[in-house]
N, C-alpha and C positions, 0 to 999 in steps of 0.2 A: 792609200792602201785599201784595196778591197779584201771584203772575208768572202771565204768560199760557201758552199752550201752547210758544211757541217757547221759552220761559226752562225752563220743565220740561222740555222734552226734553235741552235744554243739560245742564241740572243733573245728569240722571240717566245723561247720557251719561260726564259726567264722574266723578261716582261710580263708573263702569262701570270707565273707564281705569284710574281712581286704583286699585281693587281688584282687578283683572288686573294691574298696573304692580307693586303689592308683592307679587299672589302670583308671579309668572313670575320677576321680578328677581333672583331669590336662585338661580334654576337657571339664568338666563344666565348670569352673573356666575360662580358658584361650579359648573362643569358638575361631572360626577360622575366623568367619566375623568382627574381632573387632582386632586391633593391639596389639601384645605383648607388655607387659608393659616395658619400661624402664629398671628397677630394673631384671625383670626377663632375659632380654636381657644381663645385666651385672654380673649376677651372669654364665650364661650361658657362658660366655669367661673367668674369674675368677676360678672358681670354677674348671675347672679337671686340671688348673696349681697345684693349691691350695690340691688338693686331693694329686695328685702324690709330692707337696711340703712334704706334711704329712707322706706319706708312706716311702719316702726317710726315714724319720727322723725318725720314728718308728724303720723300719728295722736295722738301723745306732747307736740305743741308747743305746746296750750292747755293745760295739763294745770295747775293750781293747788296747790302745795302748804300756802301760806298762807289760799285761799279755797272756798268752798264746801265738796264731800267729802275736800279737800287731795289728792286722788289716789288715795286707797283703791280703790277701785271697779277703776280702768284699772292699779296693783299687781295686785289682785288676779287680773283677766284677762292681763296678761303673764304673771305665775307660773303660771298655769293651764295656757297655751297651752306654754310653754314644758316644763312636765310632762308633761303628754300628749306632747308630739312626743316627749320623751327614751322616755318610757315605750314607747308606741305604734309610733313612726316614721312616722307615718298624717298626712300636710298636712293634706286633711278636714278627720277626728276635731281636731287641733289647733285648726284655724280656726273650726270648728263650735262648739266647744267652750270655746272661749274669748269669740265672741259671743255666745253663748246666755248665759255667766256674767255676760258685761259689760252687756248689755241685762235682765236680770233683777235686779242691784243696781241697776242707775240704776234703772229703774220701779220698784221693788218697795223697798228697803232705802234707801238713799242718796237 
């Protein structure tokens, strides 16, 4: 089904707001001559452990230890990723680094 002109103008309007709405909101809201609240201060040190805690575990939750390469492959790119970061301290280099490993055993090895 296509939308006619009026329905795309709507739409794109509202895209418009919605992306004005989240970038403005955080300088109304949090102005700059007033201190950061507490809570917002502690979600902001929490929160991208918290994210990458989540991702880990998304990525990790088909992961078979009984079937197919039992997990070898997606061990091996954790320990990778997780060497590089200690070694390095470089997100990149780590995340690079660990896809490139993990997509070269599955196509290639496993």
């Amino acid at each position: 089904m296509t939308m006619n002109i009026t329905q795309q103008i709507i739409a794109i309007a509202m895209v418009v707001v919605g992306t004005m709405l989240t970038r403005f909101l955080p300088f109304i809201v949090f102005p700059s001559d007033k201190p950061t609240p507490k809570y917002v201060q502690y979600l902001g040190k929490v929160l991208p452990s918290a994210v990458i805690g989540l991702l880990v575990i998304y990525c990790l939750k088909d992961v078979s230890f009984l079937t197919g390469s039992h997990g070898i492959p997606e061990l091996i790119a954790v320990s990778l990723i997780a060497f590089l970061h200690i070694w390095k301290r470089n997100m990149l280099l780590s995340i690079a680094g660990g896809t490139i490993i993990y997509m070269m055993l599955v196509q290639f090895v496993f």
